[in-house]
PDB file of N, CA, C and O in Angstrom:
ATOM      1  N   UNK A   1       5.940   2.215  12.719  1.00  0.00           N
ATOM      2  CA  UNK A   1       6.456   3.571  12.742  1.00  0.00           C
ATOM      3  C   UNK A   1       7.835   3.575  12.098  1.00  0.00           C
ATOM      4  O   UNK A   1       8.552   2.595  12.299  1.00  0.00           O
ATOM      5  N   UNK A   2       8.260   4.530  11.378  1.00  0.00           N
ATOM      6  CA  UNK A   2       9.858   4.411  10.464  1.00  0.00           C
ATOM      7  C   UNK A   2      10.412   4.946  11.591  1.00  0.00           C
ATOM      8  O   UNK A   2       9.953   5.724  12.428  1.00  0.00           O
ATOM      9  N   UNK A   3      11.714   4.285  11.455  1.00  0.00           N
ATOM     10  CA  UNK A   3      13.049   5.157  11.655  1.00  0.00           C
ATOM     11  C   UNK A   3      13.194   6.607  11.877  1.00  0.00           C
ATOM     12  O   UNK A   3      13.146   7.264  10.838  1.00  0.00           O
ATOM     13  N   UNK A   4      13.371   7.311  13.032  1.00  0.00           N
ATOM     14  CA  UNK A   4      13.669   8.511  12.996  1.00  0.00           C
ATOM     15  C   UNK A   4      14.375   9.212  12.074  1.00  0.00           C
ATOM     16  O   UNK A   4      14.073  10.086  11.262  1.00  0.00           O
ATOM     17  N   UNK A   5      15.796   8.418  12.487  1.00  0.00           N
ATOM     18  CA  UNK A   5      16.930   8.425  11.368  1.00  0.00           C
ATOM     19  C   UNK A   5      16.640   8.239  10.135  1.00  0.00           C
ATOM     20  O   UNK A   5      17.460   8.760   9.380  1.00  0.00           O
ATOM     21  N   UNK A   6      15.508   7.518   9.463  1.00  0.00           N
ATOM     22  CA  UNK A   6      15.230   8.214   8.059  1.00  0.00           C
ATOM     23  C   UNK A   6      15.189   9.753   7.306  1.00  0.00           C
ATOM     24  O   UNK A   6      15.373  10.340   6.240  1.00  0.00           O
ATOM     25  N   UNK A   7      14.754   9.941   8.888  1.00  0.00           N
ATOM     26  CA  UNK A   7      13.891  11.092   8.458  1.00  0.00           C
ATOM     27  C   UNK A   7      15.270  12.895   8.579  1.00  0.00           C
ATOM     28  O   UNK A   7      15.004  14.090   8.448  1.00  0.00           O
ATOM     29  N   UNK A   8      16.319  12.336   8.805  1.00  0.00           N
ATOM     30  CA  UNK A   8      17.372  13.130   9.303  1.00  0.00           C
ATOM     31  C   UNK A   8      17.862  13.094   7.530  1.00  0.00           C
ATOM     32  O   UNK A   8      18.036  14.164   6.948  1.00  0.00           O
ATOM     33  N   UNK A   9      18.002  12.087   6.980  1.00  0.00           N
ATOM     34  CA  UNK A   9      18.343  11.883   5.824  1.00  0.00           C
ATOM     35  C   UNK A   9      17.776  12.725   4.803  1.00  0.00           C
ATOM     36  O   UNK A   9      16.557  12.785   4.643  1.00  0.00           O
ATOM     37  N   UNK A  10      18.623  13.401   4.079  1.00  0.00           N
ATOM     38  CA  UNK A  10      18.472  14.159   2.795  1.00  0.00           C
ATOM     39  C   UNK A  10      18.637  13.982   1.017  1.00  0.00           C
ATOM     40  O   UNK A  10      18.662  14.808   0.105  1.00  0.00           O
ATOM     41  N   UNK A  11      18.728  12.496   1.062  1.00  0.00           N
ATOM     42  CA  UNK A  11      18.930  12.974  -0.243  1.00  0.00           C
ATOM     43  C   UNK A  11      18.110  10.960  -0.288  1.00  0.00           C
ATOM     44  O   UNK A  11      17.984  10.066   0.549  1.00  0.00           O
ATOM     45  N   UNK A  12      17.800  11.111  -1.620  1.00  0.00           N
ATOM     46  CA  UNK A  12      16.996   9.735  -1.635  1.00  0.00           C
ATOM     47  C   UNK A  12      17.640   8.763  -3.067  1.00  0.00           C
ATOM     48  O   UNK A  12      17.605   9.644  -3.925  1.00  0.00           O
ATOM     49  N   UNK A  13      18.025   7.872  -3.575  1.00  0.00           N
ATOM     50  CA  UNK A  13      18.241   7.129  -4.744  1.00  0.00           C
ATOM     51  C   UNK A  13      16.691   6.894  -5.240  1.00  0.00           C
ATOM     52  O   UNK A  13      15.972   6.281  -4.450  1.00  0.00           O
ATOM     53  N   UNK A  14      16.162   7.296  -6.387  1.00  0.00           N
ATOM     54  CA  UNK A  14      14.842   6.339  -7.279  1.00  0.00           C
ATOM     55  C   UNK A  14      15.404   6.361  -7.882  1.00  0.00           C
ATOM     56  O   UNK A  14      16.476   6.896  -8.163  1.00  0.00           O
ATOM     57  N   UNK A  15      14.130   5.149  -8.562  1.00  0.00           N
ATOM     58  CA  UNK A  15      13.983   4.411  -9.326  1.00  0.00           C
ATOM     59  C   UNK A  15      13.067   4.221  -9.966  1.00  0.00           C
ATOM     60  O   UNK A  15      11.986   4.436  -9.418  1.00  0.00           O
ATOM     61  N   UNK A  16      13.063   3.869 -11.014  1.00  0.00           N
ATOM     62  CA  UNK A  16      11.731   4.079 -12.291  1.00  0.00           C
ATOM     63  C   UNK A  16      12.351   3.097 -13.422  1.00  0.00           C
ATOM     64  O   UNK A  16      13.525   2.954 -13.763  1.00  0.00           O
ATOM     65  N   UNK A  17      11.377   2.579 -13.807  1.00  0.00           N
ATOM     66  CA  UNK A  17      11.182   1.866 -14.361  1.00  0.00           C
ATOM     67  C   UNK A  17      11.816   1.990 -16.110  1.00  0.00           C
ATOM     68  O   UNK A  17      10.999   2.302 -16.977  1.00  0.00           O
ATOM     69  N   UNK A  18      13.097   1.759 -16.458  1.00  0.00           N
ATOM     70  CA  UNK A  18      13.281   1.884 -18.021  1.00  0.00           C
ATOM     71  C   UNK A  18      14.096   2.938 -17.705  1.00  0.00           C
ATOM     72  O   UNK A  18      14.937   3.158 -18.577  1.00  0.00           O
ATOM     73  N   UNK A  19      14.137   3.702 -16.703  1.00  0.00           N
ATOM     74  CA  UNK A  19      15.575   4.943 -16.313  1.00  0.00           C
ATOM     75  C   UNK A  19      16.299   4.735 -16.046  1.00  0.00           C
ATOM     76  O   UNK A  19      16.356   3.548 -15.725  1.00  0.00           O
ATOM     77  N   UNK A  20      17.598   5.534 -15.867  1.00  0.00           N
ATOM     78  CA  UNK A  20      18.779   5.529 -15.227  1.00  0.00           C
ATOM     79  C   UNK A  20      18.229   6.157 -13.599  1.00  0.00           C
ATOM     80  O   UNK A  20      17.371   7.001 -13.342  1.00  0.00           O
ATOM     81  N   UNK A  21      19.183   5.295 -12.630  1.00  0.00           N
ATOM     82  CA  UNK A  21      19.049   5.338 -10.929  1.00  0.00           C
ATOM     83  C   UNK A  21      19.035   7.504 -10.975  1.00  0.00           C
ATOM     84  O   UNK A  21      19.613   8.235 -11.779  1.00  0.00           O
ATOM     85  N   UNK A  22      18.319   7.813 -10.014  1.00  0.00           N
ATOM     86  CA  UNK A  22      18.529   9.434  -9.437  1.00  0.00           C
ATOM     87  C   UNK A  22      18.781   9.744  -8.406  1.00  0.00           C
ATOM     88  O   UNK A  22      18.378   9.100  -7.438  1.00  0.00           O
ATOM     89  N   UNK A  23      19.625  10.970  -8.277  1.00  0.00           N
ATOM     90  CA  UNK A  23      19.821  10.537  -6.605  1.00  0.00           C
ATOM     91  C   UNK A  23      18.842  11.979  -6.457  1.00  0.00           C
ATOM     92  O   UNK A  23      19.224  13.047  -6.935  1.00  0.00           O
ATOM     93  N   UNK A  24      17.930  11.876  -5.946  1.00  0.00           N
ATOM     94  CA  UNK A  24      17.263  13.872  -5.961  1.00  0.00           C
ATOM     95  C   UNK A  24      17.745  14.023  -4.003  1.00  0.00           C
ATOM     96  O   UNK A  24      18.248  13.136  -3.313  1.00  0.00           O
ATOM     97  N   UNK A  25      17.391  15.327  -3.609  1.00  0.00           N
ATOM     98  CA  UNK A  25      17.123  15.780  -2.372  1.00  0.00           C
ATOM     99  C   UNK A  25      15.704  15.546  -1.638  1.00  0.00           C
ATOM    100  O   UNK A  25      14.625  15.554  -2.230  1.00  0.00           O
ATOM    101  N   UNK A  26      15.870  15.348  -0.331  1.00  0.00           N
ATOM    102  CA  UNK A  26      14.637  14.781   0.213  1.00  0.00           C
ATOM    103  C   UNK A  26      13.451  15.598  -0.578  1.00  0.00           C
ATOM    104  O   UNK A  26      12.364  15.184  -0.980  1.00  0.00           O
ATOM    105  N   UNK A  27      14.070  16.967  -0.662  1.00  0.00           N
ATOM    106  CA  UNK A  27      12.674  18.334  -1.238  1.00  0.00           C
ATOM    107  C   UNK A  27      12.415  18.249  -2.656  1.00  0.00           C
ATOM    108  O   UNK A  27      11.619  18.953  -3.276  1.00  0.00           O
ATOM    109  N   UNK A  28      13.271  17.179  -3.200  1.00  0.00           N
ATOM    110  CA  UNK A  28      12.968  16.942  -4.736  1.00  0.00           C
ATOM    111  C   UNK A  28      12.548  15.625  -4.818  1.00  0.00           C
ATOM    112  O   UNK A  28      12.118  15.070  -5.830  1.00  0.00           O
ATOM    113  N   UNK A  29      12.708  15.080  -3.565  1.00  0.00           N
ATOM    114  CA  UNK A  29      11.756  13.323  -3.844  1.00  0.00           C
ATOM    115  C   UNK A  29      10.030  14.050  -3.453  1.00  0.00           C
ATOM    116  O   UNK A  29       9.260  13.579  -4.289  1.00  0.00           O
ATOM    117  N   UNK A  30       9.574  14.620  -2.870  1.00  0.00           N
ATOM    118  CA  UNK A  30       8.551  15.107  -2.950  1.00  0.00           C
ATOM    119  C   UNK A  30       7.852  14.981  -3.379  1.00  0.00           C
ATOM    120  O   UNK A  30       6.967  14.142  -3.210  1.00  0.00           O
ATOM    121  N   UNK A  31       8.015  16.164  -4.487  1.00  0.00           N
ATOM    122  CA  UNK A  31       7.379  16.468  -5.485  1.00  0.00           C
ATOM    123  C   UNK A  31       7.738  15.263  -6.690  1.00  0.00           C
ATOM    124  O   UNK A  31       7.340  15.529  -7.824  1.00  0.00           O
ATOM    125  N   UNK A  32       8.401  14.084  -6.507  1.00  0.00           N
ATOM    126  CA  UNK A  32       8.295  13.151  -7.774  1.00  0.00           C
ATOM    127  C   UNK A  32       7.545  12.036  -7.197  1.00  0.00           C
ATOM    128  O   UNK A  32       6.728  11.452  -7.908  1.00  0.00           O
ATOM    129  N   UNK A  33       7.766  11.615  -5.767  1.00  0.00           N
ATOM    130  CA  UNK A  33       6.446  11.007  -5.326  1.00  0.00           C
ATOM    131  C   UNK A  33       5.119  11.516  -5.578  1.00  0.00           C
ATOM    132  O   UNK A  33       4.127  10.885  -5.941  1.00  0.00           O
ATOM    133  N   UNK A  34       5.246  12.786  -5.327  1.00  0.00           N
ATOM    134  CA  UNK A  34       3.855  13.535  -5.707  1.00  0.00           C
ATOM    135  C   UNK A  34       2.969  13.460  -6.775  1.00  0.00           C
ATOM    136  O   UNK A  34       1.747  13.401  -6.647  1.00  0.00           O
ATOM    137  N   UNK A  35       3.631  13.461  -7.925  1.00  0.00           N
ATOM    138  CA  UNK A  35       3.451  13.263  -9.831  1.00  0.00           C
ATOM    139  C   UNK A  35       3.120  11.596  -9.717  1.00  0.00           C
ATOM    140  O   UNK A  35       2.224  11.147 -10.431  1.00  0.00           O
ATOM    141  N   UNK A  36       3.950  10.586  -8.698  1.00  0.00           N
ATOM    142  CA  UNK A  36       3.673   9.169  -9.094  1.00  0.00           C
ATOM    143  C   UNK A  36       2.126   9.057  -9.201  1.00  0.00           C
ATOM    144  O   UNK A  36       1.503   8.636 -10.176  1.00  0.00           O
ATOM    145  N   UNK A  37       1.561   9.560  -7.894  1.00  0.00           N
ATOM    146  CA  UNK A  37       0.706   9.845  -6.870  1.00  0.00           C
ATOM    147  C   UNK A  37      -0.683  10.194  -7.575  1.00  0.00           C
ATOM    148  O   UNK A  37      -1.628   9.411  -7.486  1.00  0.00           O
ATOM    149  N   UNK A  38      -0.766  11.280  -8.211  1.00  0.00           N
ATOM    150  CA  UNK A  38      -1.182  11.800  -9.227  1.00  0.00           C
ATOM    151  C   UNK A  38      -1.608  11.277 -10.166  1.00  0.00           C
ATOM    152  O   UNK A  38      -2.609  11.598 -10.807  1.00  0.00           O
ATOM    153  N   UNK A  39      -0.644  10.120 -10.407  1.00  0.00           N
ATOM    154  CA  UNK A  39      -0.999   9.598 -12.213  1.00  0.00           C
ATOM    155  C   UNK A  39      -1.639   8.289 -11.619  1.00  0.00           C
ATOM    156  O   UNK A  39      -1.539   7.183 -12.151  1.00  0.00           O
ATOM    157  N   UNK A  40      -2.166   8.498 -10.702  1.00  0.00           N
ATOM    158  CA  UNK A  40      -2.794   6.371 -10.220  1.00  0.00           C
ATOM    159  C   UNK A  40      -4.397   7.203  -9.996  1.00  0.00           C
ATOM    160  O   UNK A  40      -4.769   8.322  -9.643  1.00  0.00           O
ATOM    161  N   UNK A  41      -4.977   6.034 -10.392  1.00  0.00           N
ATOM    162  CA  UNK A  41      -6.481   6.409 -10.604  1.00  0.00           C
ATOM    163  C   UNK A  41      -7.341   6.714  -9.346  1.00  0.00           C
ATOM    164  O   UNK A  41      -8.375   7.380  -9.300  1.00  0.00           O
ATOM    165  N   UNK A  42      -6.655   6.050  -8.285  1.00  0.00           N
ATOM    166  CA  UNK A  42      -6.837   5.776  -6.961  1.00  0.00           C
ATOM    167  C   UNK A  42      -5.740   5.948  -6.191  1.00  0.00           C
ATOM    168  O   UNK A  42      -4.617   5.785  -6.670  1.00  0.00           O
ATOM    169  N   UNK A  43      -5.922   6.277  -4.978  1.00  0.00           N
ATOM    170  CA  UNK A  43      -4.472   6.657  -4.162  1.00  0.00           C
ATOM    171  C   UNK A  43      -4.426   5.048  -3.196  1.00  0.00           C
ATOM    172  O   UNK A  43      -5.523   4.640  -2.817  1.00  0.00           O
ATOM    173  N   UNK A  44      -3.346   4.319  -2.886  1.00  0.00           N
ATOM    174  CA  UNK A  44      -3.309   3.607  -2.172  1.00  0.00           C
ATOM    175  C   UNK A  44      -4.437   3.811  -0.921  1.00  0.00           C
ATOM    176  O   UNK A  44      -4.699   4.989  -0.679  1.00  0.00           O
ATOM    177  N   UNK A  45      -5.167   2.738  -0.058  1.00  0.00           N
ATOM    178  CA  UNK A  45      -5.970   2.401   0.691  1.00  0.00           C
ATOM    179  C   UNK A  45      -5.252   3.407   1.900  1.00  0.00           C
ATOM    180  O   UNK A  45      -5.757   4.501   2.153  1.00  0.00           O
ATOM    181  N   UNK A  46      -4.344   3.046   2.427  1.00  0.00           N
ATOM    182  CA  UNK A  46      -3.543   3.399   3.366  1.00  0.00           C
ATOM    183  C   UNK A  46      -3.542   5.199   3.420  1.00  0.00           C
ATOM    184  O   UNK A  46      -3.495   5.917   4.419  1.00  0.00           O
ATOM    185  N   UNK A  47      -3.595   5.489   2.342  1.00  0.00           N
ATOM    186  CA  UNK A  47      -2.993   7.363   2.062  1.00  0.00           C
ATOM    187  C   UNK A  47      -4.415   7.936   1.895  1.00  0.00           C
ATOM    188  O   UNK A  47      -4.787   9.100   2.045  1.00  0.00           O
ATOM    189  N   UNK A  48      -5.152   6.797   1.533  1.00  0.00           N
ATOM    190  CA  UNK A  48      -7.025   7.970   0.850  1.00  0.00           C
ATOM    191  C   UNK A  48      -7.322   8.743   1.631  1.00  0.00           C
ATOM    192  O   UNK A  48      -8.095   9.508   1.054  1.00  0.00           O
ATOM    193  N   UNK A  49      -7.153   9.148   2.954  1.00  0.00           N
ATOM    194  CA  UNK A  49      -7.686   9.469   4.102  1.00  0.00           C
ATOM    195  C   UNK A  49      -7.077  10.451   4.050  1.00  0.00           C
ATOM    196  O   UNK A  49      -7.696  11.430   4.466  1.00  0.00           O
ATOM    197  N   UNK A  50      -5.634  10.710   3.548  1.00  0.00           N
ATOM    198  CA  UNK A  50      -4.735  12.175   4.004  1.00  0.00           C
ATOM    199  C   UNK A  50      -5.334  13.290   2.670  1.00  0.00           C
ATOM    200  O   UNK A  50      -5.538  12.826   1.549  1.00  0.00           O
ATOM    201  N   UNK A  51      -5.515  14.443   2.910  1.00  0.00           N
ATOM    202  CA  UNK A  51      -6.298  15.607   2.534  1.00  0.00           C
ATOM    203  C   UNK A  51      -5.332  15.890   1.103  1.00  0.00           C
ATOM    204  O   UNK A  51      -5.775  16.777   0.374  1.00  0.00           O
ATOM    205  N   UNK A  52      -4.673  15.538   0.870  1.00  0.00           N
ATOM    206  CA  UNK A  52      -3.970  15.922  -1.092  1.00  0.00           C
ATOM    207  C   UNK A  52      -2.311  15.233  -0.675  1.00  0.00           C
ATOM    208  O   UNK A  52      -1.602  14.762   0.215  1.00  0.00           O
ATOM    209  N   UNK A  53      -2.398  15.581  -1.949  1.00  0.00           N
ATOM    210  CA  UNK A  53      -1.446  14.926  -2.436  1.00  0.00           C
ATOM    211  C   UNK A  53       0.125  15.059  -2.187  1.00  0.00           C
ATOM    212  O   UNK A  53       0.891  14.151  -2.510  1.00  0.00           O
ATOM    213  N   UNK A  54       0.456  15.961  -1.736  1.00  0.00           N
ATOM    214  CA  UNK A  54       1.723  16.717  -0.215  1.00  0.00           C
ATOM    215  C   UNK A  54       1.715  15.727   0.450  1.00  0.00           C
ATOM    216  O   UNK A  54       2.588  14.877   0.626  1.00  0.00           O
ATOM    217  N   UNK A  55       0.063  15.885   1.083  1.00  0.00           N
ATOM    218  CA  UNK A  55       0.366  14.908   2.732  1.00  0.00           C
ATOM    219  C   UNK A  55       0.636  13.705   2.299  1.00  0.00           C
ATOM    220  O   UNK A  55       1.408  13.088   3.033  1.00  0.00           O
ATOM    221  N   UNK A  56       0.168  12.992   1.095  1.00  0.00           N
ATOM    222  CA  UNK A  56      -0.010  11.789   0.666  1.00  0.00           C
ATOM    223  C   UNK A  56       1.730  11.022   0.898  1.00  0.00           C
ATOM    224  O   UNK A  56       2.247  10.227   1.683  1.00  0.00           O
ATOM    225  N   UNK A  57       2.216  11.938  -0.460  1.00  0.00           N
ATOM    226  CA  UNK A  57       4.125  12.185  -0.690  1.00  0.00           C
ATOM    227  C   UNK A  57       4.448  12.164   0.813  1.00  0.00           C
ATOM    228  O   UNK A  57       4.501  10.985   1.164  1.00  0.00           O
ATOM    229  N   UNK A  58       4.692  13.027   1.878  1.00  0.00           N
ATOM    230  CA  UNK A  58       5.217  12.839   2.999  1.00  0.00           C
ATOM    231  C   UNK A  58       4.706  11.250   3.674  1.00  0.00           C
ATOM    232  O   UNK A  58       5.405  10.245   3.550  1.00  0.00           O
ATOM    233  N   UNK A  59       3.860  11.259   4.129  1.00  0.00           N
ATOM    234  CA  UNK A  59       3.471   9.906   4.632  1.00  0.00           C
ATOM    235  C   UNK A  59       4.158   8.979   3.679  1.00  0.00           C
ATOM    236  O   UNK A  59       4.870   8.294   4.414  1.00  0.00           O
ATOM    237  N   UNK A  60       4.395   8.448   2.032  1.00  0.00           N
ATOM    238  CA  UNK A  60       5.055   7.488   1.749  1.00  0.00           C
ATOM    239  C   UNK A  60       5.905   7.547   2.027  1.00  0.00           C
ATOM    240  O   UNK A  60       6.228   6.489   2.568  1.00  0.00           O
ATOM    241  N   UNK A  61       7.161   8.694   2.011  1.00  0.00           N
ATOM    242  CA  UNK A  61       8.212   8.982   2.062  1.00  0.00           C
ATOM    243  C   UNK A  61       8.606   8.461   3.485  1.00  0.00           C
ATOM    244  O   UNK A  61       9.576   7.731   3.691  1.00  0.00           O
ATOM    245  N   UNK A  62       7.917   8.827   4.250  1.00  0.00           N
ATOM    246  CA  UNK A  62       8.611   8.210   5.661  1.00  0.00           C
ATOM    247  C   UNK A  62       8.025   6.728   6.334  1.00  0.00           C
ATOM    248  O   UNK A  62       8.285   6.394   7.490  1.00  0.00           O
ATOM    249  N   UNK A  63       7.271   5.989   5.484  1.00  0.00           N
ATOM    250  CA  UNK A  63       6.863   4.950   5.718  1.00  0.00           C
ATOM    251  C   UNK A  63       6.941   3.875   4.794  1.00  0.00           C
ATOM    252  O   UNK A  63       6.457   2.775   5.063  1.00  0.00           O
ATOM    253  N   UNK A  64       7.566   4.140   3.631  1.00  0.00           N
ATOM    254  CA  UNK A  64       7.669   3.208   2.535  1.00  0.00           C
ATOM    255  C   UNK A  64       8.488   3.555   1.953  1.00  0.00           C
ATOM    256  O   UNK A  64       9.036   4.617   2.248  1.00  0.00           O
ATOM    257  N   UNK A  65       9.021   2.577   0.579  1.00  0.00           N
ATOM    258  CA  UNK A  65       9.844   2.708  -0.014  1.00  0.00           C
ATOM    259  C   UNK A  65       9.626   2.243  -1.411  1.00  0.00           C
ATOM    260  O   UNK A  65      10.603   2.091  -2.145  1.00  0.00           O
ATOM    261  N   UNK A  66       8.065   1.934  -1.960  1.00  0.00           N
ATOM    262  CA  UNK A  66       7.823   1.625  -3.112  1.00  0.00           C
ATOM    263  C   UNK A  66       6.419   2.096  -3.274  1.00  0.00           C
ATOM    264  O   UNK A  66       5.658   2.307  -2.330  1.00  0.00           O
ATOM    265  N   UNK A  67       6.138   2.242  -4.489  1.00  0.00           N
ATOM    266  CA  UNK A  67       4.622   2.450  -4.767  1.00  0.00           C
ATOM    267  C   UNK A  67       4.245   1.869  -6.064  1.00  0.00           C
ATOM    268  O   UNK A  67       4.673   2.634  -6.929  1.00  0.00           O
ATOM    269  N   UNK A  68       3.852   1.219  -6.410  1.00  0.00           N
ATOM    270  CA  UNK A  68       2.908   0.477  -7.641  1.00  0.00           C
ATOM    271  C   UNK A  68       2.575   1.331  -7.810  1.00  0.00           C
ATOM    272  O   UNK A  68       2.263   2.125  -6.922  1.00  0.00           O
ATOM    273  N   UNK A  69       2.467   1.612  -9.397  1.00  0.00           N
ATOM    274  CA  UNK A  69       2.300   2.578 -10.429  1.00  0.00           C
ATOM    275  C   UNK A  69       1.393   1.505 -11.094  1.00  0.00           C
ATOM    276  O   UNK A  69       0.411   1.403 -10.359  1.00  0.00           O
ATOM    277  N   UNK A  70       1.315   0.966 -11.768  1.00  0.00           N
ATOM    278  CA  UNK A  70       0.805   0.028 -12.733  1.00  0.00           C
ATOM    279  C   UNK A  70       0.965  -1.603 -12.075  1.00  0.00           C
ATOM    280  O   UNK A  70       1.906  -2.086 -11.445  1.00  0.00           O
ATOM    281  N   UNK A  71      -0.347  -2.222 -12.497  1.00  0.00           N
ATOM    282  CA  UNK A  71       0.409  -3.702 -12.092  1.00  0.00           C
ATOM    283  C   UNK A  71       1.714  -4.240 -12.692  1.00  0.00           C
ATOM    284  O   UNK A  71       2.212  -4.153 -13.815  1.00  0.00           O
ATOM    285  N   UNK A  72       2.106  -4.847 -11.506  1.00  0.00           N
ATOM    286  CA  UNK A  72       3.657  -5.314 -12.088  1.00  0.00           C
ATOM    287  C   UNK A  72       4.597  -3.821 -11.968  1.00  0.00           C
ATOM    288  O   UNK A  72       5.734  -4.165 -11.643  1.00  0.00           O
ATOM    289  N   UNK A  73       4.540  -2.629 -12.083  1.00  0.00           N
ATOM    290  CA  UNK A  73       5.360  -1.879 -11.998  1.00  0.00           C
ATOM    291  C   UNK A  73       5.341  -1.272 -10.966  1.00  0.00           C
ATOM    292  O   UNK A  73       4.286  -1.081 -10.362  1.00  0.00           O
ATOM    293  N   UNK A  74       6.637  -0.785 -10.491  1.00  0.00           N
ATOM    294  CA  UNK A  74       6.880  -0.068  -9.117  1.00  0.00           C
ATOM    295  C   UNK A  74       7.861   1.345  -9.454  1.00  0.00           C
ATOM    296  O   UNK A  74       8.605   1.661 -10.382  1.00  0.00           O
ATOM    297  N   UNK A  75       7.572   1.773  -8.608  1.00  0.00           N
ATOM    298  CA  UNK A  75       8.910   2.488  -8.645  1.00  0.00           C
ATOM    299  C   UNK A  75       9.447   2.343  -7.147  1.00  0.00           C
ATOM    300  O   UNK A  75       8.988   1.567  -6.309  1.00  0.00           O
ATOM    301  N   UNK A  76      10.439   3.177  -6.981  1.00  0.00           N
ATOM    302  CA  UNK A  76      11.007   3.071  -5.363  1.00  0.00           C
ATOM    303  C   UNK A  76      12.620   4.000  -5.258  1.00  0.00           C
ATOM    304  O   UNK A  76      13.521   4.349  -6.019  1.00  0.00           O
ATOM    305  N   UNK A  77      12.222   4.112  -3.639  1.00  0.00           N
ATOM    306  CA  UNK A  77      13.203   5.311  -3.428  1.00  0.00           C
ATOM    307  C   UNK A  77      13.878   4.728  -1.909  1.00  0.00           C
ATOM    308  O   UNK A  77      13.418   3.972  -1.053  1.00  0.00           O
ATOM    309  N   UNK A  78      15.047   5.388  -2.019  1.00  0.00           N
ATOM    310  CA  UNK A  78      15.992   4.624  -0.575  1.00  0.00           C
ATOM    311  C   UNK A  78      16.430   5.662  -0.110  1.00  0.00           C
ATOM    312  O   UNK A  78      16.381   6.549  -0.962  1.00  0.00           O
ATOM    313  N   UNK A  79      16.854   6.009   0.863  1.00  0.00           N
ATOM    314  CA  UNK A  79      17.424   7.222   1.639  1.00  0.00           C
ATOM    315  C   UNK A  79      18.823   6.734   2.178  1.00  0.00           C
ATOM    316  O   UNK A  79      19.213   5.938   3.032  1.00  0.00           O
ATOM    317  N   UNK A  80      19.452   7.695   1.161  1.00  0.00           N
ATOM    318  CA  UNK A  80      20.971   7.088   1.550  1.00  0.00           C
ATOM    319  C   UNK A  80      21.133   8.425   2.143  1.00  0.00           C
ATOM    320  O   UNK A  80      20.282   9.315   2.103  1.00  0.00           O
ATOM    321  N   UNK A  81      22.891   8.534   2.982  1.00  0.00           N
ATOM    322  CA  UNK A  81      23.863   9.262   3.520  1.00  0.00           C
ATOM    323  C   UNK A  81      24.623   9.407   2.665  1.00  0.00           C
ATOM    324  O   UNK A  81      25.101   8.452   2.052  1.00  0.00           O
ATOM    325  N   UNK A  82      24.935  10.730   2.406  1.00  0.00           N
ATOM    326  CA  UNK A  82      26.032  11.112   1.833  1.00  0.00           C
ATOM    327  C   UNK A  82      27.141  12.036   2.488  1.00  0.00           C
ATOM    328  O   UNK A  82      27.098  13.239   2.747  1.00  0.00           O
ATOM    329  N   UNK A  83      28.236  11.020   2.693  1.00  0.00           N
ATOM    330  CA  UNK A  83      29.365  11.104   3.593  1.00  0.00           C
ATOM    331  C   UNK A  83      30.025  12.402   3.022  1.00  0.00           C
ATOM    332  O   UNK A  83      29.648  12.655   1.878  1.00  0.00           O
ATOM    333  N   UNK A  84      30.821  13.181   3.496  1.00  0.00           N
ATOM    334  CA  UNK A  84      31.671  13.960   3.346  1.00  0.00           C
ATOM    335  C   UNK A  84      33.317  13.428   3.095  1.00  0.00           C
ATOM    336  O   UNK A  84      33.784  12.520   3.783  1.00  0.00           O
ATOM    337  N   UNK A  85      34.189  14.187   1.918  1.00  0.00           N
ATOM    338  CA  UNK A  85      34.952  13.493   1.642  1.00  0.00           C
ATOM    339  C   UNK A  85      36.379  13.417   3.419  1.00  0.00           C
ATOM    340  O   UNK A  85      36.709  14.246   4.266  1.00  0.00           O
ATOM    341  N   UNK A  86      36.750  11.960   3.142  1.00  0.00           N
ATOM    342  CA  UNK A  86      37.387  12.047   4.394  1.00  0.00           C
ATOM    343  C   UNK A  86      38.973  13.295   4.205  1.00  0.00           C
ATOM    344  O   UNK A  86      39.594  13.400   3.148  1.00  0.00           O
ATOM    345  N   UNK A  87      39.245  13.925   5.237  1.00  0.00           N
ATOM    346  CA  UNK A  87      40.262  14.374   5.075  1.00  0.00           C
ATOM    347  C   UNK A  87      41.893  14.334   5.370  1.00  0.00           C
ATOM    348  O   UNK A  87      42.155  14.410   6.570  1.00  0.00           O
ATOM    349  N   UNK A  88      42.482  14.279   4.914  1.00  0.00           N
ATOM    350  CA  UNK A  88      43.952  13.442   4.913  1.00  0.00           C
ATOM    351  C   UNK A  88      44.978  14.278   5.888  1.00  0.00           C
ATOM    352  O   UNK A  88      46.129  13.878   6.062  1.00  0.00           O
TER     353      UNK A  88
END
């Protein structure tokens, strides 16, 4: 089971392969998990069972942090905090 505290987290770092790092919002990692998701011929063993490709994206999102795209290639996403600036 993940981390609650993942799931409080809003904004995610990916990664892709041949790009520069992104930082999107949890509501914009989504929909780019979603497109990974999409472009694989087969959905991971683990996700086949969830009804499209939404539920698919949520379930990785809070249980993983990489997905094979191609053999040998991954992509992957981290859920950072983004602090507020301190005030003086």
């Amino acid at each position: 089971m993940s981390d609650p505290l993942i799931r409080e987290l809003d904004h995610y770092v990916v990664l892709e392969p041949g790009r520069a790092e992104q930082l999107l919002t949890a509501a914009d990692t989504l929909p780019w998990l979603e497109h990974h998701l999409a472009r694989l011929t087969e959905p991971p063993a683990d996700l086949a069972a969830l009804p499209d490709g939404a539920a698919r994206a949520q379930r990785l999102l809070e249980t993983a942090c990489e997905l094979e795209v191609e053999p040998g290639v991954a992509v992957q996403w981290f859920a950072v905090r983004l602090e507020p600036p301190a005030l003086s």
